[in-house]
C-alpha positions, -999 to +999 in steps of 0.1 A: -158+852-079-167+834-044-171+859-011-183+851+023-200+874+045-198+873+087-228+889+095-231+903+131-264+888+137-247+849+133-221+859+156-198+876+131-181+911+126-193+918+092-164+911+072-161+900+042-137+878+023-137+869-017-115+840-037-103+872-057-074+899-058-103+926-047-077+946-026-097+949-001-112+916+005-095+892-019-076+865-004-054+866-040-022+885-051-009+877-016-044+885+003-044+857+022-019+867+042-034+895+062-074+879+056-072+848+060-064+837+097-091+867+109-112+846+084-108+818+100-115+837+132-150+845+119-158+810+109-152+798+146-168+831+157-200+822+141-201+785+146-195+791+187-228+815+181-246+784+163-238+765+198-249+787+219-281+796+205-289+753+201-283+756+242-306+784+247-331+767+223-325+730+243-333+748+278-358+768+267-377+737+253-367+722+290-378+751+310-412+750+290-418+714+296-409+723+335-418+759+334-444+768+363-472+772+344-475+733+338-464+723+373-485+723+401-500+709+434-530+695+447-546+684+478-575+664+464-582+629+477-572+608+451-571+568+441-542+555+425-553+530+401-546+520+362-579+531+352-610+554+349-618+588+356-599+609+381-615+645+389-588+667+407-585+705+419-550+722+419-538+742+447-529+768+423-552+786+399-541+797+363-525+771+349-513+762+314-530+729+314-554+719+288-575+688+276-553+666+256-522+671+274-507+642+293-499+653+331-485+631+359-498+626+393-471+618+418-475+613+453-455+640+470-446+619+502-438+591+479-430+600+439-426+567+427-461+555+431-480+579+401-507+581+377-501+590+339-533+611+330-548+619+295-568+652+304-603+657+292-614+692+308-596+717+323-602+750+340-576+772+345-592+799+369-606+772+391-582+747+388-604+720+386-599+694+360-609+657+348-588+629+330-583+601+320-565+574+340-538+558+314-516+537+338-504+538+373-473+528+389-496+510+418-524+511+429-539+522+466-554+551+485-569+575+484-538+601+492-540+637+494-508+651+483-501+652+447-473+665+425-491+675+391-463+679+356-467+681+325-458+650+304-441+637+271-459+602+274-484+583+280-459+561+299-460+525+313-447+523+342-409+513+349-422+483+362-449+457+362-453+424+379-463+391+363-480+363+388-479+330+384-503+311+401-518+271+401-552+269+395-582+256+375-566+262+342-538+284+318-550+315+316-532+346+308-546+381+300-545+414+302-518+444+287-489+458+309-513+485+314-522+467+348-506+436+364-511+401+349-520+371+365-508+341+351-526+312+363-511+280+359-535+249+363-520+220+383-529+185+381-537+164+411-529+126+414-552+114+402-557+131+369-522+124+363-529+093+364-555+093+342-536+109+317-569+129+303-563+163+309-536+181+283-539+219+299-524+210+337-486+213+349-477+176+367-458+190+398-431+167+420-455+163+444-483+154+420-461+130+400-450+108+437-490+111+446-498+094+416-476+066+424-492+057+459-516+033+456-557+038+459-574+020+487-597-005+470-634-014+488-627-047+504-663-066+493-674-098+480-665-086+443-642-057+447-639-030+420-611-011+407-613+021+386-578+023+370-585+061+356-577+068+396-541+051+403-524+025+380-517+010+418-543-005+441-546-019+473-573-039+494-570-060+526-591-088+517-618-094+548-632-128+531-628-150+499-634-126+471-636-119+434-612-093+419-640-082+392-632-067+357-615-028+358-630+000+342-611+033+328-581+011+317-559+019+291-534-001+263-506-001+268-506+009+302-487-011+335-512-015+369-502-036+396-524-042+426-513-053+462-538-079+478-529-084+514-543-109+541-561-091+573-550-103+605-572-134+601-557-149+568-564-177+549-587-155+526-591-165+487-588-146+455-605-151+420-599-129+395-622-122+363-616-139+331-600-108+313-565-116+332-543-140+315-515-157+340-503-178+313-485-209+319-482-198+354-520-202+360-539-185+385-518-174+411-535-188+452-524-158+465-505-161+502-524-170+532-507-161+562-519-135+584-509-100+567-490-114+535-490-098+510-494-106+469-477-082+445-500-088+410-485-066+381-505-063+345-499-050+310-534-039+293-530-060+259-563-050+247-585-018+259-618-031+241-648-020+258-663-054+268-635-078+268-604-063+279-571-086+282-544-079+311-513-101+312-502-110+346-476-121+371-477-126+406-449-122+432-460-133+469-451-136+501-440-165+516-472-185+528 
């Protein structure tokens, strides 16, 4: 035989029911029809207890999360920061707090900006406590006017800002603890052209600067120092010598500009490591301000006896 009891304490009347012919519980020998709606009854009877009593426990655990006793104010002038020590006084004495409890610090003119708090002493009489600062919303003061609560977490903040800035170099460190600063290393023009450095970001800007031609030193042999642009310029002031480059590279396309000064008439040599070819060495133009486009393919890089292959385009004399 199978029974079921309805105990008053679970919400029930006390009944009883059995899978018998017990005449006075036994759903059998036509039991069932006087016992077994009521039983039914019971069964919702108790389960609607069973609901109620997993509300009372649900706000209970609520109202001692939010209860008084683990809610307070306080007055002390504090910093808001992500880190440290903070040393505070309530407003109220007796207090459930206790070290190793996690409380919130909330400004009351402005609750979004708060501190999460690992507590390290507390006083209950007094008031006065000490924490740990685990992360802050922001970061400013100091403020008097605090909301204090107790705490289910250790909390990061909702939000946290990442910054990207150009600089010297990549770097990125840091947890979302605090903010993070990003920096973001940009090349100028002439490192781009270079072509040396493998850490920087090549910009618009950058990229166009790079194409604008470096002012060569008009002089008697004039020097040019391809690592800067892979353009040049230079006015010439006299007959001169365009003299071997240094920081070239294979592979690489430079082209220079040599232009007349208002005089004209000047001459150009060039150094033995550029090759015109059948062409021959180009005179370049000799009116007053022409201009003489030279454009070179590096062949050979070798450290003493480079090779450029060249064309000229000029002006008309």
């Amino acid at each position: 035989m199978t029974s079921a009891t309805f105990p008053p304490e679970v919400g029930g009347d006390g009944s009883t029911v059995s899978d018998d012919s017990n005449p006075t519980t036994g759903l059998g020998n036509g039991g069932h029809r006087t016992r077994f709606v009521p039983a039914l009854g019971q069964v919702v009877a108790v389960a609607q207890w069973v609901v109620a009593k997993a509300q009372e426990v649900a706000s209970l655990a609520l109202n001692i999360l939010n209860a008084p006793a683990t809610s307070a104010t306080s007055s002390s002038s504090l910093t808001l920061a992500g880190s440290g020590t903070l040393n505070f006084t309530l407003d109220q004495m007796d207090k459930a707090f206790m070290a190793g409890m996690t409380v919130g610090f909330a400004r009351t003119s402005n609750p979004d900006e708060q501190m999460i708090v690992l507590l390290t002493a507390f006083t209950p009489a007094t008031g006065v406590g000490q924490g740990t600062i685990v992360s802050s919303t922001t970061t400013g003061g100091p403020y008097s006017g605090w909301n204090v609560f107790r705490t289910a977490s250790g909390g990061i903040p909702a939000t946290r800002s990442i910054t990207f800035n150009f600089g010297a170099s990549l770097i990125a460190a840091g947890t979302l603890a605090a903010d993070i600063v990003i920096t973001l290393g940009k090349a100028t023009a002439a490192e781009i052209a270079a072509g040396l450095d493998d850490l920087k970001a090549i910009t618009s800007k950058g990229l166009t600067d790079s194409m604008a031609p470096q002012v060569l030193t008009d002089q008697a042999t004039i020097q040019w120092d391809m690592s800067q642009r892979q353009s040049a310029m230079v006015t010439l002031g006299g007959n001169r010598t365009l003299n071997k480059p240094t920081n070239y590279k294979r592979g690489v396309t430079y082209d220079i500009e040599v232009w007349q000064d208002a005089t004209g008439g000047r001459t150009l040599a060039f150094h033995a490591c550029y090759e015109f070819g059948a062409q021959g060495v180009p005179i370049v133009s000799s009116g007053a301000n022409k201009m003489t486009l030279i454009t070179m393919r590096c062949i050979d890089d070798d450290a003493t006896n480079p090779r450029f292959r060249c064309a000229a385009n000029m002006d008309a004399p």
